[in-house]
mmCIF file of the C-alpha atoms, coordinates in Angstrom:
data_MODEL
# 
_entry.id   MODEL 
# 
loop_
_atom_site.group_PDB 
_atom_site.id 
_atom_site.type_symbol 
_atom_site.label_atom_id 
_atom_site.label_alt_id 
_atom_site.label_comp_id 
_atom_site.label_asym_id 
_atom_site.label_entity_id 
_atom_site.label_seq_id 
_atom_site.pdbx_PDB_ins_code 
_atom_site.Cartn_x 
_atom_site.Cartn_y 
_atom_site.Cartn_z 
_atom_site.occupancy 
_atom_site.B_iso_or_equiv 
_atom_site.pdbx_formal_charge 
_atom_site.auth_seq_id 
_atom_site.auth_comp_id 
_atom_site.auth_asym_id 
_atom_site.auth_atom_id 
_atom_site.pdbx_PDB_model_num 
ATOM 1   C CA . UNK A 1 1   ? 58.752  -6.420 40.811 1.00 0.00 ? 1   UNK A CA 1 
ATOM 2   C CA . UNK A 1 2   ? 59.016  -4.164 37.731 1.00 0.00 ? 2   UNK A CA 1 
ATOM 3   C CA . UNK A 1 3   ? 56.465  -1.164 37.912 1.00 0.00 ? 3   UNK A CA 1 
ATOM 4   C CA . UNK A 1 4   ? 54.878  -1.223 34.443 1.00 0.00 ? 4   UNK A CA 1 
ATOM 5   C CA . UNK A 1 5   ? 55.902  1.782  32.042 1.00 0.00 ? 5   UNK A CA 1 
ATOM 6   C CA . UNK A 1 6   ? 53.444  4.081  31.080 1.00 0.00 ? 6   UNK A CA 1 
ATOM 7   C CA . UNK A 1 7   ? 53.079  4.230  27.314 1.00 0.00 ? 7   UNK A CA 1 
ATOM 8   C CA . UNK A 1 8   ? 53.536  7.891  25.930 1.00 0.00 ? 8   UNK A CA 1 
ATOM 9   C CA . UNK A 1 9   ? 50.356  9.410  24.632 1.00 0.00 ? 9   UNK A CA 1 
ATOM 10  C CA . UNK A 1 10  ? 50.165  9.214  20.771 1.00 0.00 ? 10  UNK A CA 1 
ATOM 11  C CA . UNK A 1 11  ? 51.722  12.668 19.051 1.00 0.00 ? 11  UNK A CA 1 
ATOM 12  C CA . UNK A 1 12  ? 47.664  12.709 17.378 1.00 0.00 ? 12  UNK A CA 1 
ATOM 13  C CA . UNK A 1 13  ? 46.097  12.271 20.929 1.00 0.00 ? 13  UNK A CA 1 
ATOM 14  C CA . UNK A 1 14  ? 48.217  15.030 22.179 1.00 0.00 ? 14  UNK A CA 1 
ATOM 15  C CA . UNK A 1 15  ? 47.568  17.377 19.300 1.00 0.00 ? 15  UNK A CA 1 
ATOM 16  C CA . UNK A 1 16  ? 43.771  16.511 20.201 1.00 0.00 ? 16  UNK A CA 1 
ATOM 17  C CA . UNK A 1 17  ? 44.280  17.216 23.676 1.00 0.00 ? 17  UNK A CA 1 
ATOM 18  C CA . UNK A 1 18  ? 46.293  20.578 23.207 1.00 0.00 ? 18  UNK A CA 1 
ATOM 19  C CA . UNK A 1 19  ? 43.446  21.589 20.831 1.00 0.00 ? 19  UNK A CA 1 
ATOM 20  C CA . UNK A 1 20  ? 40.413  20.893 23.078 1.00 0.00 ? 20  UNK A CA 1 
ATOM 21  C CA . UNK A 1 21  ? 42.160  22.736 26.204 1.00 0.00 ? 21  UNK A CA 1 
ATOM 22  C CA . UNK A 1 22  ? 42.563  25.925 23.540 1.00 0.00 ? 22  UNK A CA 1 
ATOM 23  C CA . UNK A 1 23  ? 39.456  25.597 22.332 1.00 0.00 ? 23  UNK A CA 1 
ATOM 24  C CA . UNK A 1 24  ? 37.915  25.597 25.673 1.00 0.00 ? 24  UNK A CA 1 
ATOM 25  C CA . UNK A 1 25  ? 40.156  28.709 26.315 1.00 0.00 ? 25  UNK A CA 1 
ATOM 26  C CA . UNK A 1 26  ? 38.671  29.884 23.969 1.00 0.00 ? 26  UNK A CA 1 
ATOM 27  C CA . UNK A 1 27  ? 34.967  29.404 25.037 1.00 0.00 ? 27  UNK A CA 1 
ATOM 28  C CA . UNK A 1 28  ? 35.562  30.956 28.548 1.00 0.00 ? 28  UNK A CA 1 
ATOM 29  C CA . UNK A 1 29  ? 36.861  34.179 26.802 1.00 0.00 ? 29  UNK A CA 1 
ATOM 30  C CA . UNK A 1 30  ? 34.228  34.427 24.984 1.00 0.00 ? 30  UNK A CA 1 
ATOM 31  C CA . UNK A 1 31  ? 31.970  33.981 27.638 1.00 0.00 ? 31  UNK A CA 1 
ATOM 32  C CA . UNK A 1 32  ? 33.496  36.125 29.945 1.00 0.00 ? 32  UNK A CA 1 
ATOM 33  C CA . UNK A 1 33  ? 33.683  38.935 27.127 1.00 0.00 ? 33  UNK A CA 1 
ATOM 34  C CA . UNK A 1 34  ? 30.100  38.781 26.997 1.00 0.00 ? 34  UNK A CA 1 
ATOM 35  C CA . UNK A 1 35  ? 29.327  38.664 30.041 1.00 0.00 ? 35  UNK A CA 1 
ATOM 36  C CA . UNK A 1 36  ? 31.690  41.841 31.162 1.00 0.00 ? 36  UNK A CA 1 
ATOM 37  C CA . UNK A 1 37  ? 30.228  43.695 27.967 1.00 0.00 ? 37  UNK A CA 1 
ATOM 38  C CA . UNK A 1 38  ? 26.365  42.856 29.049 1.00 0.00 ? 38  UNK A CA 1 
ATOM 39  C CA . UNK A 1 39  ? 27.187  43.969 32.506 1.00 0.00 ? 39  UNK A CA 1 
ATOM 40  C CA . UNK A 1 40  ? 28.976  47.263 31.131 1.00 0.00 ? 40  UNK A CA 1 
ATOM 41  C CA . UNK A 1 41  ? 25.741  48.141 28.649 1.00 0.00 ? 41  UNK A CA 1 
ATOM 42  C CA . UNK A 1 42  ? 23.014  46.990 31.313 1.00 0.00 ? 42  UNK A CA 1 
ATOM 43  C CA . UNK A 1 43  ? 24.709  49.048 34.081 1.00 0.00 ? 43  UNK A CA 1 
ATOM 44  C CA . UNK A 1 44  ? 24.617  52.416 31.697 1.00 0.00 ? 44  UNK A CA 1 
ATOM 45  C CA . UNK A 1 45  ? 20.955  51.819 30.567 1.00 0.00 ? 45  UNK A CA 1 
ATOM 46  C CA . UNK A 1 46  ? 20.243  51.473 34.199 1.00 0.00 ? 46  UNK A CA 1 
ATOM 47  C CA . UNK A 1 47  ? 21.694  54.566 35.009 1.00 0.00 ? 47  UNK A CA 1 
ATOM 48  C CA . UNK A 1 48  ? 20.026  56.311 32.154 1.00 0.00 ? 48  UNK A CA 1 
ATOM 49  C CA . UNK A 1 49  ? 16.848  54.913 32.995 1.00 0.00 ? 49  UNK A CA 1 
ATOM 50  C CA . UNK A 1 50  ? 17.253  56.146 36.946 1.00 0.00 ? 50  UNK A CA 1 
ATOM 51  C CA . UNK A 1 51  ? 17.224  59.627 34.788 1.00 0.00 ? 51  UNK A CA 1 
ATOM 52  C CA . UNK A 1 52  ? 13.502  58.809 33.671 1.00 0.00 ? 52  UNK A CA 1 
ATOM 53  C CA . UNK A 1 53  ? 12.491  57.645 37.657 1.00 0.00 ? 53  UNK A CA 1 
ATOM 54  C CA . UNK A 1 54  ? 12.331  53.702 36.737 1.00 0.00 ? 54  UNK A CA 1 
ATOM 55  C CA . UNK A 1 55  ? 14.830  51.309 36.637 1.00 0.00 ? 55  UNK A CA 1 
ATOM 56  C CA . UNK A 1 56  ? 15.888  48.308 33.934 1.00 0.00 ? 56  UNK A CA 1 
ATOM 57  C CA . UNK A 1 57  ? 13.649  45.707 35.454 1.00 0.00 ? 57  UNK A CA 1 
ATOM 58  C CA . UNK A 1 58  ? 10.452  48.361 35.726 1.00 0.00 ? 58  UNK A CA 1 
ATOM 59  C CA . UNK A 1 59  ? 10.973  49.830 32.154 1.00 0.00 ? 59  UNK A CA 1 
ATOM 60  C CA . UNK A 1 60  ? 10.900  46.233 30.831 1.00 0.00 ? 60  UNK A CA 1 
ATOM 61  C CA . UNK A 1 61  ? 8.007   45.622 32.370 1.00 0.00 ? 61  UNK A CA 1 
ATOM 62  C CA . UNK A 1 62  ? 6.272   49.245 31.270 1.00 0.00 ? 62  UNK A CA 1 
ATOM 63  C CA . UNK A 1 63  ? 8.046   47.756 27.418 1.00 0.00 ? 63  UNK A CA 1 
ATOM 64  C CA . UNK A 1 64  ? 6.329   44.867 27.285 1.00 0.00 ? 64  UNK A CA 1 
ATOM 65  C CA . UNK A 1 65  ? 2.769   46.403 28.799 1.00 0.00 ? 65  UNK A CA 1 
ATOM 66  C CA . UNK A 1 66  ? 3.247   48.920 25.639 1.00 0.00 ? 66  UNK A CA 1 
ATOM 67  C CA . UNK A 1 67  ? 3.929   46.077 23.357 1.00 0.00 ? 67  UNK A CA 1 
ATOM 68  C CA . UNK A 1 68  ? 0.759   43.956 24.721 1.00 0.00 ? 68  UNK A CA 1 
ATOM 69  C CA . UNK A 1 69  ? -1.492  46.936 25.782 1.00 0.00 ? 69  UNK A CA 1 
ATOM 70  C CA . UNK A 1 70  ? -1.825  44.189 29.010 1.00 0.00 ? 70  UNK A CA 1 
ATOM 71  C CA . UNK A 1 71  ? -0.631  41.432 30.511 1.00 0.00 ? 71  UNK A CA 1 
ATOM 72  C CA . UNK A 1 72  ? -1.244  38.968 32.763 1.00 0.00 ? 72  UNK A CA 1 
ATOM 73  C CA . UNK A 1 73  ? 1.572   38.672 35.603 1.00 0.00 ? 73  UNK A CA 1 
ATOM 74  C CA . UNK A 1 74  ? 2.533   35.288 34.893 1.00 0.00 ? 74  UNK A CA 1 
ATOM 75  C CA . UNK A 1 75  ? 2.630   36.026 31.204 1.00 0.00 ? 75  UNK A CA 1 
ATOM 76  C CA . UNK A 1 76  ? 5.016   39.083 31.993 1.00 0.00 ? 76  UNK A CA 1 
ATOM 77  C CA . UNK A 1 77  ? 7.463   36.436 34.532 1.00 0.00 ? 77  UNK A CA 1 
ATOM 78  C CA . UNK A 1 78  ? 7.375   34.208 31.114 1.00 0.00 ? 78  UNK A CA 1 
ATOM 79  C CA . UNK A 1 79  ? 8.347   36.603 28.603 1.00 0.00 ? 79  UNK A CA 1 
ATOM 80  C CA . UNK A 1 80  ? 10.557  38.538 30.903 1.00 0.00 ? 80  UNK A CA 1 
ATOM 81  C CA . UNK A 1 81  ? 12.317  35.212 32.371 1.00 0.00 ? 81  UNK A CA 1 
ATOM 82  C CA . UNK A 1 82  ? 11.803  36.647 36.030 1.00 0.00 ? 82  UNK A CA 1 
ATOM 83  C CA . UNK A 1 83  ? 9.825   34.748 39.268 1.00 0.00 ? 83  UNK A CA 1 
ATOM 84  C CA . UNK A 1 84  ? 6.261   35.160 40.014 1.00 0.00 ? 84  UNK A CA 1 
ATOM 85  C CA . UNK A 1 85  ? 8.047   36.933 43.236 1.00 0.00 ? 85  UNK A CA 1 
ATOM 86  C CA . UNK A 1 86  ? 10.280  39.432 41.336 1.00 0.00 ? 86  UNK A CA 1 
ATOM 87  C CA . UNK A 1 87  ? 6.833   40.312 39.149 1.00 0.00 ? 87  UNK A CA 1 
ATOM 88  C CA . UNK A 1 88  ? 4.991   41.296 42.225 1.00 0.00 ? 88  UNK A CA 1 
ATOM 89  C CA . UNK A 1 89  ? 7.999   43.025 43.595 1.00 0.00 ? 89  UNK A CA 1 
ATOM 90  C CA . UNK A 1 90  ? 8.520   44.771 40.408 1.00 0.00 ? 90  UNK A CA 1 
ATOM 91  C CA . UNK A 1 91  ? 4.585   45.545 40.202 1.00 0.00 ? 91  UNK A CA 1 
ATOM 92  C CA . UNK A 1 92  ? 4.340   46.640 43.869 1.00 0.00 ? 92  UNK A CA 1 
ATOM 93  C CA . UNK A 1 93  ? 6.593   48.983 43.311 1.00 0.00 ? 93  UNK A CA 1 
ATOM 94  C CA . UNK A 1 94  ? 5.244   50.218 39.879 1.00 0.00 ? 94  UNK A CA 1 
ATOM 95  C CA . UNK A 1 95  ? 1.921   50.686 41.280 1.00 0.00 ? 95  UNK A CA 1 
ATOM 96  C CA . UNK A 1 96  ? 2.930   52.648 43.992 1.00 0.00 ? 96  UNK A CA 1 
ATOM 97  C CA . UNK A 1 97  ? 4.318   55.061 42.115 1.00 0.00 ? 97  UNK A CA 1 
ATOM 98  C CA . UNK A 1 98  ? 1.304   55.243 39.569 1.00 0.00 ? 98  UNK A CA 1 
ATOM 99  C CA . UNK A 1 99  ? 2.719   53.680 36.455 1.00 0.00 ? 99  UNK A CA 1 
ATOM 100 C CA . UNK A 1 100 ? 0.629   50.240 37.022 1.00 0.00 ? 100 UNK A CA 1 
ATOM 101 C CA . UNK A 1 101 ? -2.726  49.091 37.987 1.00 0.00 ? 101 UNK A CA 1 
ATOM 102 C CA . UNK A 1 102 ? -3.958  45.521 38.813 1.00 0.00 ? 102 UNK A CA 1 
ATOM 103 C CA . UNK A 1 103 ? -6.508  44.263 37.192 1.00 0.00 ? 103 UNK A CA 1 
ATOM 104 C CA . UNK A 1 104 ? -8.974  41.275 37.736 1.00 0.00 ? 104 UNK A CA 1 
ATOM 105 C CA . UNK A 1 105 ? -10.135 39.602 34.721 1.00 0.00 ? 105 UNK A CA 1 
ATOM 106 C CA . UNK A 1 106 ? -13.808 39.879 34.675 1.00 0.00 ? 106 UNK A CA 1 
ATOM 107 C CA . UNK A 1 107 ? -14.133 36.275 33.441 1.00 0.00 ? 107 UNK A CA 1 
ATOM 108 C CA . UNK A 1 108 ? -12.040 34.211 35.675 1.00 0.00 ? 108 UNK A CA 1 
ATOM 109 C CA . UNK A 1 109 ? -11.096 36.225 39.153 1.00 0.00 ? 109 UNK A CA 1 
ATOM 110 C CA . UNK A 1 110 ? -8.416  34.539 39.963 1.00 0.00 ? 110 UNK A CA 1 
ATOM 111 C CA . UNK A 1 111 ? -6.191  35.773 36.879 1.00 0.00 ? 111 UNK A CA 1 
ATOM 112 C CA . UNK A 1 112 ? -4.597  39.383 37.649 1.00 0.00 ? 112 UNK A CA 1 
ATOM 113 C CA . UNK A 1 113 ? -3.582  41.454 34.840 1.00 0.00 ? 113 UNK A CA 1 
ATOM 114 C CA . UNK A 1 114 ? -0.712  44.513 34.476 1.00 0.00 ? 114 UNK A CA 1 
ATOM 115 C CA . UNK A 1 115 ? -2.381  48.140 32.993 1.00 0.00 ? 115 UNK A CA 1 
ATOM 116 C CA . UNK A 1 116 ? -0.596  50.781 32.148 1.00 0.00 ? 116 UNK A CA 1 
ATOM 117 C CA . UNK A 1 117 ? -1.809  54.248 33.664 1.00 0.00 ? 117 UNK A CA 1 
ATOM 118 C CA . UNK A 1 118 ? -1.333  57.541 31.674 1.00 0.00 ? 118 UNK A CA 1 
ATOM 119 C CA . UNK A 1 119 ? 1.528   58.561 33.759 1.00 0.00 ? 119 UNK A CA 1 
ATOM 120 C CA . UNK A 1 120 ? 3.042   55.260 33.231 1.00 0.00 ? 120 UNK A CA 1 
ATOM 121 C CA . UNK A 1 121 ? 3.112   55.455 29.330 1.00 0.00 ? 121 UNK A CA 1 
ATOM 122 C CA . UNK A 1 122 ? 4.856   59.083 29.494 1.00 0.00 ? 122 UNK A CA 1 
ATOM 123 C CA . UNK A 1 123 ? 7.070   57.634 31.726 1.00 0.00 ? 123 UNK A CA 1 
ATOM 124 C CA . UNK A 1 124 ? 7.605   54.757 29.121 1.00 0.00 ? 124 UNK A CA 1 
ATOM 125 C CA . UNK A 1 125 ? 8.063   57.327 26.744 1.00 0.00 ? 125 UNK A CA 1 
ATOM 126 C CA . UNK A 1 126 ? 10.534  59.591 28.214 1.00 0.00 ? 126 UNK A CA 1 
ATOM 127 C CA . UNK A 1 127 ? 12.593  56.341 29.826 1.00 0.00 ? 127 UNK A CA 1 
ATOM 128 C CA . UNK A 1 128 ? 12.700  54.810 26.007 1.00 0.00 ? 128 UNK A CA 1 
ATOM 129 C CA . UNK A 1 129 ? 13.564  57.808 24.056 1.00 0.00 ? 129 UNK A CA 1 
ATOM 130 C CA . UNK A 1 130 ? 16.532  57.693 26.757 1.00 0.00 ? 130 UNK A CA 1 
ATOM 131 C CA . UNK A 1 131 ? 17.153  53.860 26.452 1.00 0.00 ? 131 UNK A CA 1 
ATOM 132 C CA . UNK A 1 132 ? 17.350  54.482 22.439 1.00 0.00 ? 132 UNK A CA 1 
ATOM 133 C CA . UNK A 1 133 ? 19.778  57.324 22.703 1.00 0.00 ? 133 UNK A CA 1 
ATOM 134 C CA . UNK A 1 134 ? 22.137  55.056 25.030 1.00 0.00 ? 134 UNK A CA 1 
ATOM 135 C CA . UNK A 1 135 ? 21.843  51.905 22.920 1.00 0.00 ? 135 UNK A CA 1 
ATOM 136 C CA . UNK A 1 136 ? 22.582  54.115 19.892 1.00 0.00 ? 136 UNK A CA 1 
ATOM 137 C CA . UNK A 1 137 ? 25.845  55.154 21.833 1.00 0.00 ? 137 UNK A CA 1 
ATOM 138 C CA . UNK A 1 138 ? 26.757  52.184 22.766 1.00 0.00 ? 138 UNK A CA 1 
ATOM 139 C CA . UNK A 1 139 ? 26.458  50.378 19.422 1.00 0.00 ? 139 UNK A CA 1 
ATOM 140 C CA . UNK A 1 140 ? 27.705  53.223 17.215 1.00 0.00 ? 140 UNK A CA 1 
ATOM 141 C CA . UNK A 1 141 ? 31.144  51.282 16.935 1.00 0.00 ? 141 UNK A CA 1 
ATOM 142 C CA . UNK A 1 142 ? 29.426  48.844 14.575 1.00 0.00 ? 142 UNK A CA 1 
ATOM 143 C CA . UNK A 1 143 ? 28.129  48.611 11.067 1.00 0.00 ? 143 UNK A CA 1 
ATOM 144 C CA . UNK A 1 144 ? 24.968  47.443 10.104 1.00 0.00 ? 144 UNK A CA 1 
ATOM 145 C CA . UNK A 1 145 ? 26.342  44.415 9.003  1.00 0.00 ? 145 UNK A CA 1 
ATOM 146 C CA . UNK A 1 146 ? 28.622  43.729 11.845 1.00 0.00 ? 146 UNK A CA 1 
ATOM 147 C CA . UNK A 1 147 ? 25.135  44.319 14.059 1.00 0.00 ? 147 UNK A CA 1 
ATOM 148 C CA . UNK A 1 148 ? 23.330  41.721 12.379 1.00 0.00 ? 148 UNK A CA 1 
ATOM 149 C CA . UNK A 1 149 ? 26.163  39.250 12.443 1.00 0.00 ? 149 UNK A CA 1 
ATOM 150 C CA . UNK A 1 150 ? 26.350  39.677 16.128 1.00 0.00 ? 150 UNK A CA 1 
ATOM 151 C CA . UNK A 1 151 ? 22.272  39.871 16.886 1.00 0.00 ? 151 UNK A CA 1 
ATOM 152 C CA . UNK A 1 152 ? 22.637  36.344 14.271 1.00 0.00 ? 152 UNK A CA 1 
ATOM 153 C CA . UNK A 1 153 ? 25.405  34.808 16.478 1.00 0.00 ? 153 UNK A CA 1 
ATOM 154 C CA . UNK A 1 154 ? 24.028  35.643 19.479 1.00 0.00 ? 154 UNK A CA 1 
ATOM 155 C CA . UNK A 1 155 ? 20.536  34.061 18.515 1.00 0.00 ? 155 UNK A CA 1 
ATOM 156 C CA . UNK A 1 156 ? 22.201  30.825 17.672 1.00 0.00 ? 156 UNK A CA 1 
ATOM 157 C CA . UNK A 1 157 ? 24.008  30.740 20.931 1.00 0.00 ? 157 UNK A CA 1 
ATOM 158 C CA . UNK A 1 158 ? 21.190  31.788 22.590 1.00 0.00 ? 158 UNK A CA 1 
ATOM 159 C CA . UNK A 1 159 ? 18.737  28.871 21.391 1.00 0.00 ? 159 UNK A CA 1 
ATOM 160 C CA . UNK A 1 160 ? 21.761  26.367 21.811 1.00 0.00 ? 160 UNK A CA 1 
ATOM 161 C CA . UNK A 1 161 ? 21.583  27.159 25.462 1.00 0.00 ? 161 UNK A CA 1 
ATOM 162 C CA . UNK A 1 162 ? 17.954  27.051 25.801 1.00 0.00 ? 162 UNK A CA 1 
ATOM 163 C CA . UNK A 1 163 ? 17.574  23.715 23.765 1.00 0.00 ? 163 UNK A CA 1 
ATOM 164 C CA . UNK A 1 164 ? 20.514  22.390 26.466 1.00 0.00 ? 164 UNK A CA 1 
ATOM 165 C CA . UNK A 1 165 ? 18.908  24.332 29.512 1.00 0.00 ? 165 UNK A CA 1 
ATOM 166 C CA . UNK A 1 166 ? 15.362  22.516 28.386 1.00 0.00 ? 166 UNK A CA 1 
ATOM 167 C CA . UNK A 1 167 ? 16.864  18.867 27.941 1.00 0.00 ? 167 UNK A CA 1 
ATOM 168 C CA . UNK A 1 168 ? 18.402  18.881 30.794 1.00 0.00 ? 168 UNK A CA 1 
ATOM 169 C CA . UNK A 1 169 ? 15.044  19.751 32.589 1.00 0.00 ? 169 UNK A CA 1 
# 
C-alpha cells in the first residue's frame, strides 16, 4: 500500500500562518513590555511611598477615602479590584497605625464603613505629594500628546479585557 501524500499548504495559507505566529509575537511583547514597565513604576512608587510610612495598597486605600470622604469596605474591594480579605488586611493594618477608623452605619449595622482620621489625611498628603513627584519622574520622557495616546490605548485595551474577563464569567 501507497501512504497517501500530503498536499503542500497553499503559498496564501502559509503567508496567513507566518502572519498570525508574528502577530502573536507581537502581542506577547507587548504584553510583557507592559507588564515589566508596570512592575518597574509600581515597585518605585512603593518605595517612595515606604518614605511617607504606608505602602501602595494602603495609600490607595487612604486615595480613594479622600476621593469619597468614606467608604464602605466592600465598595473600597470593588473600586480597588482587591478581596473582602485583602480590605480587612489592608484596614487592620491602617487602623492600627491611626490612619483609619471603622465605622457602623447607624442605619443598617451590619454595613462597616472606612474614615479617615486627621493623621491619616496628612499622611495622605505627604505620601501623594511624594507619589506625584515620582509619577512626574517617571513620565517626564513623554509629551502630552504621547501621554494621552498611551492613557487612550491603554483604556481600550483595558475595557477589551474586562468585556472578555466578564463574558467569560
Amino acid at each position: 500500500m501507497s501512504s497517501p501524500l500530503k498536499a503542500a499548504p497553499s503559498p496564501k495559507k502559509a503567508s496567513s500562518a507566518s502572519f498570525n505566529q508574528r502577530n502573536s509575537a507581537r502581542d506577547e511583547l507587548v504584553y510583557f513590555r507592559m507588564v515589566r514597565v508596570l512592575h518597574g513604576i509600581y515597585n518605585r512608587l512603593q518605595r517612595v511611598l515606604v518614605q511617607a510610612g504606608v505602602t501602595a495598597p494602603q495609600f490607595e486605600v487612604i486615595s480613594l477615602l479622600v476621593r469619597m470622604n468614606d467608604a464602605k469596605l466592600k465598595e473600597i474591594g470593588k473600586r480597588l479590584l482587591i478581596t473582602g480579605g485583602n480590605v480587612t488586611g489592608i484596614m487592620d493594618r491602617l487602623e492600627k497605625i491611626g490612619l483609619v477608623l471603622r465605622v457602623r452605619d447607624t442605619d443598617d449595622r451590619r454595613i462597616i464603613k472606612a474614615k479617615l482620621t486627621q493623621k491619616g489625611l496628612e499622611t495622605f498628603y505627604n505620601a501623594d505629594a511624594l507619589y506625584k513627584m515620582e509619577l512626574k519622574e517617571v513620565f517626564g520622557a513623554l509629551n502630552k500628546q504621547e501621554k494621552r495616546i498611551l492613557a487612550g490605548l491603554l483604556r481600550r485595551t483595558e475595557l477589551r479585557a474586562r468585556r472578555r474577563a466578564a463574558s467569560s464569567l
